[in-house]
VOPA-45875 format. One line per field, with one value per atom (N, C-alpha, C): residue number from 1; chain; atom name; x, z, y. Coordinates in pm, 1 decimal. Atoms other than C-alpha are relative to their C-alpha. Example, Ala and Ser with C-alpha at 12.3 -4.5 7.8 and 13.67 -1.06 7.14 Angstrom:
residues 2
nr <- (1;1;1;2;2;2)
kette <- (A;A;A;A;A;A)
atom <- (N;CA;C;N;CA;C)
px <- (89.0;1230.0;90.0;-82.0;1367.0;-77.0)
pz <- (0.0;780.0;0.0;-6.0;714.0;73.0)
py <- (-119.0;-450.0;120.0;-119.0;-106.0;109.0)
This chain:
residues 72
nr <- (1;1;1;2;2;2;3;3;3;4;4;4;5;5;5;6;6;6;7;7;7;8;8;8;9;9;9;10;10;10;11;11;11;12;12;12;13;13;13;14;14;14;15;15;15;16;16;16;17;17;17;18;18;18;19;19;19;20;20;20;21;21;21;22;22;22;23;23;23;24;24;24;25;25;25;26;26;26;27;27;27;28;28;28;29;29;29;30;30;30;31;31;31;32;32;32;33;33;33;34;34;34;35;35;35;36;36;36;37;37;37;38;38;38;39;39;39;40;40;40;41;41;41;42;42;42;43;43;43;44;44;44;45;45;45;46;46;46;47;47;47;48;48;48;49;49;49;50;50;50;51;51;51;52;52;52;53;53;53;54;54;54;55;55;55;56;56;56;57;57;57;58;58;58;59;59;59;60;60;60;61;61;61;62;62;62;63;63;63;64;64;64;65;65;65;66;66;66;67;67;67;68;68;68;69;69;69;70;70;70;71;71;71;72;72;72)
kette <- (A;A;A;A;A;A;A;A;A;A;A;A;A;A;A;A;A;A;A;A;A;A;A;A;A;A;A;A;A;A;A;A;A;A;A;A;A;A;A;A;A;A;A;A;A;A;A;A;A;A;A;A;A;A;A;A;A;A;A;A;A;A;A;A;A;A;A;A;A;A;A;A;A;A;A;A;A;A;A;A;A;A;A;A;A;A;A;A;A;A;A;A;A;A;A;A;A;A;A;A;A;A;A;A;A;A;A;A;A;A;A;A;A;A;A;A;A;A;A;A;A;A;A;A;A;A;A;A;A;A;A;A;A;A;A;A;A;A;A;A;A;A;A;A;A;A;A;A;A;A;A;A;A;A;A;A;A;A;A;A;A;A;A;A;A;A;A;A;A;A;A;A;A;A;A;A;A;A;A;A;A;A;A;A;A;A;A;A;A;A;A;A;A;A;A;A;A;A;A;A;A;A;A;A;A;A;A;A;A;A;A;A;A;A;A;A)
atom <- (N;CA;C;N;CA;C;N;CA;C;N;CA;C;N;CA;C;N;CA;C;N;CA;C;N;CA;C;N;CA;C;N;CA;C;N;CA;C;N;CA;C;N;CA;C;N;CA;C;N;CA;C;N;CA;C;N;CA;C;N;CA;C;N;CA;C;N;CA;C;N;CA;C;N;CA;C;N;CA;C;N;CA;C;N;CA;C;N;CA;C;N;CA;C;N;CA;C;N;CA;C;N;CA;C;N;CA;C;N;CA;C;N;CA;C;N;CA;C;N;CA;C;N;CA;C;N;CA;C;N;CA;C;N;CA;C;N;CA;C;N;CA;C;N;CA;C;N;CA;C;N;CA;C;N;CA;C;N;CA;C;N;CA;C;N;CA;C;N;CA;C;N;CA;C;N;CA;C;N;CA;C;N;CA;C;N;CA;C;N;CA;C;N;CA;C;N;CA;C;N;CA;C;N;CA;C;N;CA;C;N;CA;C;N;CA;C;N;CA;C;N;CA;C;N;CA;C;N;CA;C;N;CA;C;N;CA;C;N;CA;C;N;CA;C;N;CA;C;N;CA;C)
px <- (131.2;12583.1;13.7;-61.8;12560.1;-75.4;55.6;12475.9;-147.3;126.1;12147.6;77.2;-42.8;12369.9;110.7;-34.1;12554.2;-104.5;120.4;12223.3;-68.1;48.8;12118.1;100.0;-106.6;12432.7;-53.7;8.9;12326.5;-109.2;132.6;11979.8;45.1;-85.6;12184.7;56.5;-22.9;12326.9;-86.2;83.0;12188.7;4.9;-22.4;12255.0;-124.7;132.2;11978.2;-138.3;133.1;11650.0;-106.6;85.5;11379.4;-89.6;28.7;11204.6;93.9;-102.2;11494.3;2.5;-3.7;11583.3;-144.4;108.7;11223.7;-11.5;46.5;11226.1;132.8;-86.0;11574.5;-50.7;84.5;11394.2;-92.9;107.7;11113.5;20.3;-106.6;11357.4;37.7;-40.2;11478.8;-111.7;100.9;11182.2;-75.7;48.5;11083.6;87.9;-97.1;11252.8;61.4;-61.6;11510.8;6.0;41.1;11440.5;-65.6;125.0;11113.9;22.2;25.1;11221.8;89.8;-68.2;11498.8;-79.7;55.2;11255.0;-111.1;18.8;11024.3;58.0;-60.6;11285.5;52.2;-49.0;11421.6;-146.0;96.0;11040.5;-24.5;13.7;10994.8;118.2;-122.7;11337.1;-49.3;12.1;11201.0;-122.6;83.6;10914.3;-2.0;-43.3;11042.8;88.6;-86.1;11307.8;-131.3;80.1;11004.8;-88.7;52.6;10833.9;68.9;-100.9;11099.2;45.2;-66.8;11231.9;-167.6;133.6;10810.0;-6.9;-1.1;10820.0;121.9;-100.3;11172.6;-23.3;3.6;11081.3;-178.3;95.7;10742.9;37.2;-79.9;10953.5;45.9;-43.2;11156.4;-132.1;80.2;10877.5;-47.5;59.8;10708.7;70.4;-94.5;11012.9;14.6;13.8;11018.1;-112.4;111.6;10683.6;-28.5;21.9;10720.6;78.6;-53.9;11038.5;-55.9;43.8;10890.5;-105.7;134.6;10582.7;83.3;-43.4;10810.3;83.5;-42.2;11015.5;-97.8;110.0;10721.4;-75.2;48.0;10650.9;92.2;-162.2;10996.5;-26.3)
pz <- (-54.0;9429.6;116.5;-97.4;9762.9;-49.5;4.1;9785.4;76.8;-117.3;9977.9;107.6;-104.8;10214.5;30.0;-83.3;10272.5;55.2;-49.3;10296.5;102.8;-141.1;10571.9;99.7;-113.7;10728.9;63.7;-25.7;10755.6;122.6;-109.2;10905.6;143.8;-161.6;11233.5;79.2;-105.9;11282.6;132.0;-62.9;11559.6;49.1;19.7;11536.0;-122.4;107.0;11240.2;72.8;-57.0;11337.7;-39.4;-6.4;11321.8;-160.3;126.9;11034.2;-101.4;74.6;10818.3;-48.2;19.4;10890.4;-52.2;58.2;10818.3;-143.2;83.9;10508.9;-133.2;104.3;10351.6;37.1;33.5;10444.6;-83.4;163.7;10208.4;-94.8;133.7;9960.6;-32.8;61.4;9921.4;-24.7;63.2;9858.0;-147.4;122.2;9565.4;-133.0;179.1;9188.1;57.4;-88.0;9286.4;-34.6;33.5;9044.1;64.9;-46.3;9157.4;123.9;-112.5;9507.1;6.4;-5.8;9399.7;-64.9;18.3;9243.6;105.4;-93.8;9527.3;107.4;-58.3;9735.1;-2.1;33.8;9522.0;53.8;-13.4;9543.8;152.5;-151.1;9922.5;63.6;-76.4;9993.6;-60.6;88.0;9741.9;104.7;-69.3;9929.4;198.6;-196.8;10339.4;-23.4;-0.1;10208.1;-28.9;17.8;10117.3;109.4;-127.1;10388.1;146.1;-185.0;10676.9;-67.2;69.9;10451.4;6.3;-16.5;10462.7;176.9;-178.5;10862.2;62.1;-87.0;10937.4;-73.2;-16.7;10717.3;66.5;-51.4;10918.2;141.1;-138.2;11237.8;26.2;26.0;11120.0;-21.1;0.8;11000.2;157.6;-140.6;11365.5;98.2;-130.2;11550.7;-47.3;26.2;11332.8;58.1;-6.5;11399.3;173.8;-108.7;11767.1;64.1;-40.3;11776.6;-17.4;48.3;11592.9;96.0;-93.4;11830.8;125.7;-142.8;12152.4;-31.6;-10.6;12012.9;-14.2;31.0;11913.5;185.3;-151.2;12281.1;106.4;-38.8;12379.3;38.5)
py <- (27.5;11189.3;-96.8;92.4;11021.0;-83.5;140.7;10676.8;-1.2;56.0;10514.3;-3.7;-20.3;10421.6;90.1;-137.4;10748.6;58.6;-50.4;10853.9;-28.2;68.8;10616.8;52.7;-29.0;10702.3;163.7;-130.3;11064.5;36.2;5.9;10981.9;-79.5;16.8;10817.7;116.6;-83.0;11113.1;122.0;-34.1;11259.3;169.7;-121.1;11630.0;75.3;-51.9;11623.6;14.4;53.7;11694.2;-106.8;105.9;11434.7;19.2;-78.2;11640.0;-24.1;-2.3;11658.7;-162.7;138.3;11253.4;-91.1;40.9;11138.0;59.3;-63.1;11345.6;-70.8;71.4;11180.4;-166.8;168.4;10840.4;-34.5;-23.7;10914.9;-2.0;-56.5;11065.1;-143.5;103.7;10699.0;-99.0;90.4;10534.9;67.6;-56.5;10792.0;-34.7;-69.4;10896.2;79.2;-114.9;11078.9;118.1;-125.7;11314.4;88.1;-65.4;11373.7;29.9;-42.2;11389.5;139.2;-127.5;11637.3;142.1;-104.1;11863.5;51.4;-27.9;11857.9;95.7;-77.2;11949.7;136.0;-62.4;12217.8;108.8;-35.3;12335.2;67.9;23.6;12308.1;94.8;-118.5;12542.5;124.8;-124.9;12801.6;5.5;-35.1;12804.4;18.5;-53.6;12785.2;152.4;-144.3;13054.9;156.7;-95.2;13288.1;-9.2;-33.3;13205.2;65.9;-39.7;13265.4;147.6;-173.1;13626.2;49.8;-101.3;13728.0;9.0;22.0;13616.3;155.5;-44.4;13800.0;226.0;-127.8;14127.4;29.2;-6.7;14112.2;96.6;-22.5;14088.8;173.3;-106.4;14373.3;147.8;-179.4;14629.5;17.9;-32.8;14556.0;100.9;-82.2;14671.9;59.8;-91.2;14948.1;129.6;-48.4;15040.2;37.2;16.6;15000.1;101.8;-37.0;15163.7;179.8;-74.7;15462.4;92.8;-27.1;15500.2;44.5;-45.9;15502.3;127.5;-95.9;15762.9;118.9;-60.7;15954.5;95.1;63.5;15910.4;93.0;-16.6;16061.7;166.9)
């Protein structure tokens, strides 16, 4: 388990985004439980959001590609 301060160390780096680093600064002021179930929460839910976004993406250019051949 990292430490607090591995954890601080992480938020310096500057390759993280701003999002991310504000979000393990929080994380140390909570339960870490609670912030690890949150979190666990919060990926289950961006991962279903960005896989409904990308097969969105996908049926469109289906739908697009479909029409121009149609077209053909």
């Amino acid at each position: 388990m990292p430490s607090d301060e591995e954890i601080r160390s992480l938020i310096s780096n500057s390759s993280l985004s701003e999002w991310f680093k504000h979000a393990l600064l929080s994380a140390l002021e909570r339960d870490p439980k609670g912030a690890a179930a949150d979190a666990g929460l919060l990926s289950i839910i961006l991962d279903k959001r960005a896989n409904s976004l990308e097969a969105y993406a996908l049926a469109l250019k289906a739908i697009l590609e479909a029409k121009r051949s149609s077209f053909s």
